[in-house]
N, C-alpha and C positions, 0 to 999 in steps of 0.2 A: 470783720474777721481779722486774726490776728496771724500776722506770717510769724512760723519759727524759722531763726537763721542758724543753722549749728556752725562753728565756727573751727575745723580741723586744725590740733595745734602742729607748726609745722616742729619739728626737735634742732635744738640749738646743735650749732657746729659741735661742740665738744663733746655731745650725743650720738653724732652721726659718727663722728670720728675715733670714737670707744667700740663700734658697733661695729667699726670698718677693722679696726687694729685687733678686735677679737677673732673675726671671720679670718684675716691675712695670718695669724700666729697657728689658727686653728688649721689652715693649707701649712704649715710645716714653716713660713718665711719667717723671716727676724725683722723685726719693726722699729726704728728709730725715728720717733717724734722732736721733732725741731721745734714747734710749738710750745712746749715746755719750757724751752729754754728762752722764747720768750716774752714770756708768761712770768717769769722770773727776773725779769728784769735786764737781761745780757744784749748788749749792745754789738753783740761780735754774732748775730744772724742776721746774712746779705740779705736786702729786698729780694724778692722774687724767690728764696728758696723754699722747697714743699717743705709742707705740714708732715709728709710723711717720707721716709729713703729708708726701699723696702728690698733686703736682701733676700735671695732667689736662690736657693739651694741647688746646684747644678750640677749633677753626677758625670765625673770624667769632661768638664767644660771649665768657661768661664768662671769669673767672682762677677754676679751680676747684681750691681743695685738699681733699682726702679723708681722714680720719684714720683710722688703721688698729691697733689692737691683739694683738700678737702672742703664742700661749700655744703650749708645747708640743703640748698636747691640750687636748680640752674637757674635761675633768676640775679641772686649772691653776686653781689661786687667783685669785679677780677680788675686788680690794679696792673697798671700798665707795665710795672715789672715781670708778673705772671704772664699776662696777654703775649709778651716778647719769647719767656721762656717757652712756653705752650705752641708759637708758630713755630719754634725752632726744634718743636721734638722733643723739648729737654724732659718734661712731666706730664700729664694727664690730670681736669680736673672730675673728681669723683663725687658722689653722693649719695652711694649706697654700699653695703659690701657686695654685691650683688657685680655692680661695674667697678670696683676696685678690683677685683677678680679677674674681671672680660681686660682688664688696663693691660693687667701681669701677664695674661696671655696674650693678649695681642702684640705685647712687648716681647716676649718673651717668641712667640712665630717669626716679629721681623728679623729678630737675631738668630732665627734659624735652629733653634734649640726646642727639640723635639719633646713631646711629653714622656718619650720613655727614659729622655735622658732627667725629665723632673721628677718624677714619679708622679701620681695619678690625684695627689691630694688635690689639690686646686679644683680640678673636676669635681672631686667627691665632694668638696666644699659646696660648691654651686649647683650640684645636684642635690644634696641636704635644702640649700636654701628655695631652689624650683620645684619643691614640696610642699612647699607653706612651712618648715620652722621659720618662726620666729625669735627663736630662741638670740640671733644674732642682729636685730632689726632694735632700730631705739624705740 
């Protein structure tokens, strides 16, 4: 007898991290990908800075930006630059939009900054996706 092995493909980083940058734009926030830049070649992004610095629209508050690290899976190499920022608070790493979402809230609670002062998108986002679209999934 013949075992079949199906072999689930896991989606490369730059999958996961389109998938995460749609979901975060579609909550209202403003997305700046550092990755890009170097991906390009530029020699002027420090180790350890996220993949992603995710601005937080805040009515009658702060200018909040969030930094976000993106890994295929939680398995994914975190080099020692990250691992330092990560115990320090600085970023969150992510791998779904699902928990880039749960990040920005929970970032966004310990600054005390209340969802009526965000508006309600973020929710509505994560409520969309706790229905099965997958419209934002790689």
């Amino acid at each position: 007898m013949r075992v079949l092995q199906i072999r689930i493909p896991v989606p490369k980083e730059h999958e996961v991290q389109a998938a995460i940058v749609d979901a975060l734009r579609l909550a209202g926030c403003t997305v700046r990908e550092t990755t890009a830049y170097r991906q390009k070649g530029s020699s002027g992004v420090d180790k350890g800075i996220p993949d992603l610095l995710v601005y937080v629209p805040v009515q009658d508050g702060p200018k909040v930006y969030i930094g976000l690290e993106v890994k295929r899976n939680h398995d994914a190499r975190v080099t020692p630059e990250q691992k330092a920022a990560i115990a320090n608070g600085e970023y969150s790493i992510v791998t779904t939009p699902e928990e880039a979402l749960r990040a920005i809230e929970k970032e966004l609670w310990n600054m005390c900054i209340l969802p009526s002062q965000r508006g309600d998108r973020i929710a509505n986002v994560l409520a969309g996706l706790a229905e099965g679209s997958t419209h934002y999934r790689p």
